[in-house]
N, C-alpha and C positions, 0 to 999 in steps of 0.2 A: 814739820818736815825734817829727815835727818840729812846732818854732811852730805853724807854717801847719797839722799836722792835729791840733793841738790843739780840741777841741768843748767848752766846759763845759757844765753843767747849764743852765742859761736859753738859751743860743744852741740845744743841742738841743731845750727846748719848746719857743721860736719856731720853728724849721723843721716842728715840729708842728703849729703853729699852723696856718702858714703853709700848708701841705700842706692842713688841713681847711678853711681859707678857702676856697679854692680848690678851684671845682666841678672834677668829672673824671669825670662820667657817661661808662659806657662809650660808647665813638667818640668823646666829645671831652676828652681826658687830657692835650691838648698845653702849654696854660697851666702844669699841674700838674707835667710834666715839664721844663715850660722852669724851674722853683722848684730842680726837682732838679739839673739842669744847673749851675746857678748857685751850688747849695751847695757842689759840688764842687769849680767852677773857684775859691770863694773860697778853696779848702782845696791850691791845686797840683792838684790832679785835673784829668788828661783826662776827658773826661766828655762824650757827645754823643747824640742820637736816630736811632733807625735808619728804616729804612723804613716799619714800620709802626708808630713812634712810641715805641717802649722806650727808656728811659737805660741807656745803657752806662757805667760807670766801670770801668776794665780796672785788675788790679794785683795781686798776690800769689795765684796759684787754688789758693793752700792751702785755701781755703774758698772757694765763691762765694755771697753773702746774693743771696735774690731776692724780691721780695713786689710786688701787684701795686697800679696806678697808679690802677686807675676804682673807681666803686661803683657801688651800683645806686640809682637816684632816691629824691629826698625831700629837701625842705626843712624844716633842722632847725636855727634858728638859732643860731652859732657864738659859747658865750660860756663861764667860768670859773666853775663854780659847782658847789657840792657837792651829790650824788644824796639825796632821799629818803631822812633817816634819819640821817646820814653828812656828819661837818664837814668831809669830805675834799675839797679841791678835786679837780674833775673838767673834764677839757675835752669841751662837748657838741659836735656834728654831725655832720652824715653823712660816714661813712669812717672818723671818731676811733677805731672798734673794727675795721671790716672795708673796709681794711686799711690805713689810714695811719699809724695807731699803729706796728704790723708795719712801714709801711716806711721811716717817717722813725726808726725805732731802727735798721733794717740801715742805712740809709746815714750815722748817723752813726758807728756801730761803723767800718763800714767805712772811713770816713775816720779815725778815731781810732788803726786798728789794718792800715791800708794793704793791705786784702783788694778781691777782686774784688766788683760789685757790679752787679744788672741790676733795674732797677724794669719789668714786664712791664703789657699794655694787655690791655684784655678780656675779663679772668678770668672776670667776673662776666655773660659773654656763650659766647664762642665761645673764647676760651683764645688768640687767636691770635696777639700776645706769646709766649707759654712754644712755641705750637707753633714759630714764625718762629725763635725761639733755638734750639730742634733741631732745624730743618729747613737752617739758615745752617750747617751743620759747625762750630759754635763746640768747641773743645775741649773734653772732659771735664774738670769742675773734680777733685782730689783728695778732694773733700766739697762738701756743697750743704745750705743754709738755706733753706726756703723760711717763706715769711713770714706766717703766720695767724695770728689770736688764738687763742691759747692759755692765757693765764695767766701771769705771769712767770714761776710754778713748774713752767707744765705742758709737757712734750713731747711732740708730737703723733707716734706712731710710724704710725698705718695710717691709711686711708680707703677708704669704699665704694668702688668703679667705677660706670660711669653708660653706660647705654644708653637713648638716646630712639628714638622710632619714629615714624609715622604712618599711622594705619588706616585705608584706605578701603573702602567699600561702595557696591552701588548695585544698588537692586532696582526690580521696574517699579510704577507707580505703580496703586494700587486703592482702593476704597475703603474706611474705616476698619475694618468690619464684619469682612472678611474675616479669619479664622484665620492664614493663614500671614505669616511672618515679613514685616517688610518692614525696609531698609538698618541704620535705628534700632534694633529688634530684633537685630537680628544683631550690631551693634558692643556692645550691651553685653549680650548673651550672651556673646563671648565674653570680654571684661573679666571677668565672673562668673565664668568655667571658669578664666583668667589668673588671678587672687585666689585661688583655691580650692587651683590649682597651686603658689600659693608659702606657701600660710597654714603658718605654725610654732605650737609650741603656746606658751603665755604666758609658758614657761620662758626660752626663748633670747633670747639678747641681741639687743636692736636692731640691733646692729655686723654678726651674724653670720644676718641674715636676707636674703633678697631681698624690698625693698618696692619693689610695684609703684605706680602714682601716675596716676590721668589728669588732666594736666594742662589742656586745653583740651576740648571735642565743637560740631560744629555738625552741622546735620543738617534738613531737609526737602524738600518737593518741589523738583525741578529747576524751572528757570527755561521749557521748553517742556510741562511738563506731565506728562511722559511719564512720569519716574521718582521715587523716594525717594533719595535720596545724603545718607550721613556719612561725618563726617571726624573723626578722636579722635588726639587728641597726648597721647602716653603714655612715664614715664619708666618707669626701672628702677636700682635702686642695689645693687649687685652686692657682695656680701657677697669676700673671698677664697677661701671655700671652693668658689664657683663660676667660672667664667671668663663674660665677657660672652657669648662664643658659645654655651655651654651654658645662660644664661639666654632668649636670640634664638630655637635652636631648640625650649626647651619651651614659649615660648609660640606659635612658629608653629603646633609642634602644637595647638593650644588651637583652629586656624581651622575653620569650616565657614562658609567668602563669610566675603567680603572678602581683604584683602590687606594688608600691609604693607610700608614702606620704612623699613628702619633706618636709623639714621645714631648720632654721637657713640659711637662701638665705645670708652671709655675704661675701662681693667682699673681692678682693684684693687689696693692698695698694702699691704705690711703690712712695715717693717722691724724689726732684732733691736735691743733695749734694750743687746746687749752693742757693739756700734761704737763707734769712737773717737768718733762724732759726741753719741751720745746721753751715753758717761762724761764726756765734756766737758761738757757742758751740767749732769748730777748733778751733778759739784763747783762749776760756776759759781753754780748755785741755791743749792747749801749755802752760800757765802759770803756768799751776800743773807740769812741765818739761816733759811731757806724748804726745806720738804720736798720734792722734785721729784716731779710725777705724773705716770704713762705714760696719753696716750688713747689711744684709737682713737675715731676722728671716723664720724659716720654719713653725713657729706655724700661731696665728689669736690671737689679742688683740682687746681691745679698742679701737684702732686708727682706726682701720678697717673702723668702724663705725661713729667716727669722720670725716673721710675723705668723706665719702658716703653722709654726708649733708654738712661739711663747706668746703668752700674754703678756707683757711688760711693757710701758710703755717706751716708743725708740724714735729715734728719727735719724737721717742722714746727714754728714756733715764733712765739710773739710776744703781746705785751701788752696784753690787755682781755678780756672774757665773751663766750664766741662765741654766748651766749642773744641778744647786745645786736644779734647782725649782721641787717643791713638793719631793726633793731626803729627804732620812731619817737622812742624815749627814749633813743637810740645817745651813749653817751656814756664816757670814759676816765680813772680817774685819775690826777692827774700821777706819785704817789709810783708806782702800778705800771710807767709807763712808765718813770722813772728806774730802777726796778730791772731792767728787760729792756735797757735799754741799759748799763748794768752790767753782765748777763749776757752780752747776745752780742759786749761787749767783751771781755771773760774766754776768751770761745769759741774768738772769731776769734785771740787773741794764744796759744791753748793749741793750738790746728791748725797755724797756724804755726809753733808750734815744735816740734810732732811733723813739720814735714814734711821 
């Protein structure tokens, strides 16, 4: 390791800092990225923004670390103080857990230990960072970290997939009285028959269910009179054991009136505890004196999508309670983040030298 990518302890919490200071609501991440740029160039790192606003730092793609740049709103005043209960110093505000914790440890692993590195925009919107990085033919890294709270000890191996839709209807307009269905009825009859189709019994894991979810509905008369029209914005979190397409057609089945437009087609992810990716990481944790835990996540990341074009083996990782993500009490301890950048130091210099 040289001088210059030498990070101590306090230079890594400030760029932590630094990072949660510093708003990066998804679409405006740029401030937040120019932070990143700068840590790098302090370090000898090439380091620059692409088109749609990602840091690049290119360098060893024994391992490539990636986590992402925005969060989702809320003003949570940025200050040093320990959680409820707990003399533990902790840094509060938005992003400190989901995900600047995750990315100010990759980027300073990655300067410590001269690996590849990509800070990505969006996530917490449309993905479109992680998609622009596989859609650019960027090389397949040898391994890949993507970057979410996990727990210093925890390794994230799977995650649901995610299919959104939008329902429409539109029946003619009568009055209340009348028996038969009108647009509103219809949309959430078939919501009812959808639920009914994925319900599992209280046994099965959360991980390993299809939860359906409506996420928005509006709905009444048209503006000339004439008719009833609704509109239902509806997710789906797609277990492994089904594929996005097999969840899209049992609920088409599900229609009588109305229609739907799918969109967000993203699989599910599930990789093996035994890759070099994840034994790396077990021994790293064991050296923090820390038992390593395999999740599986119930949400949809980045990896999703990773996995969907490369083959390389990856897993998820990074420092803080993923309870805390977008919560209003969002907030990180310093000692945890010291220990994940300890850890994805250990990672990155243990890929490297298996490669």
């Amino acid at each position: 390791m040289s001088v210059l990518a030498t990070v101590g302890e306090q230079e890594a919490r400030d760029l932590l800092r630094t990072l949660v200071t510093t708003p990066s609501v998804s679409g405006n991440e740029r401030a937040c990225a120019d932070h990143l740029v700068a840590f790098f160039e302090r370090h000898g790192r090439e380091a620059w923004t692409d088109e749609v606003g990602n840091v690049h730092a290119p360098a060893d793609d024994s391992v490539l670390l990636t986590s992402h740049i925005d969060t989702v709103p809320g003003d949570i005043p940025v200050e040093i103080a320990p959680a409820e209960g707990s003399d533990e110093p902790a840094l509060w505000g938005r992003g400190s857990v989901d995900a600047k914790g995750p990315l100010a440890s990759m980027a300073v692993a990655a300067v410590r230990e001269e690996v590849s590195f990509i800070g990505v925009v969006e996530e917490e919107r449309t993905s479109t960072g992680a998609r622009h990085v596989i859609d650019s033919g960027r090389p397949e890294p040898d391994a890949l970290v993507n970057g979410e709270p996990s727990g210093s000890n925890g390794i994230t191996l799977g995650y649901r997939g995610l299919l959104s839709g939008t329902y429409v209807a539109t029946s003619e307009s009568g009055h209340s009285s009348r028996p038969e269905n009108n647009a509103i009825q219809d949309a959430v009859a078939w919501w009812d028959r959808v639920t009914e189709a994925f319900e599992e019994d209280e046994w099965t894991p959360v991980f390993e269910r299809v939860t359906p979810k409506p996420v928005a509905i509006e709905g009444g008369t048209s503006d000339d009179g004439l008719s009833v029209e609704t509109t239902m914005e509806v997710q789906f979190r797609v277990p492994p054991a089904y594929s996005v397409e097999e969840v899209r057609e049992r609920a088409d089945g599900e229609l009588n009136g109305g229609t739907v437009r799918w969109h967000d087609f993203v699989p599910p992810v599930m990789t093996s505890a035994r890759t070099e990716v994840a034994r790396a990481f077990r021994v790293a944790i064991r050296q923090q004196d820390a038992d390593p835990r395999m999740l599986r996540k119930t949400g949809t990341s980045d990896m999703n999508l990773f996995a969907q074009e490369w083959d390389c083996p990856m897993v998820t990782y990074g420092p803080g309670d993923s309870d805390l993500d977008h919560a209003p009490n969002e907030h990180l301890p310093l000692s945890e983040y010291d220990r994940a950048v300890a850890v994805l130091s250990d990672v990155a210099a243990t890929l490297k030298g298996e490669a």
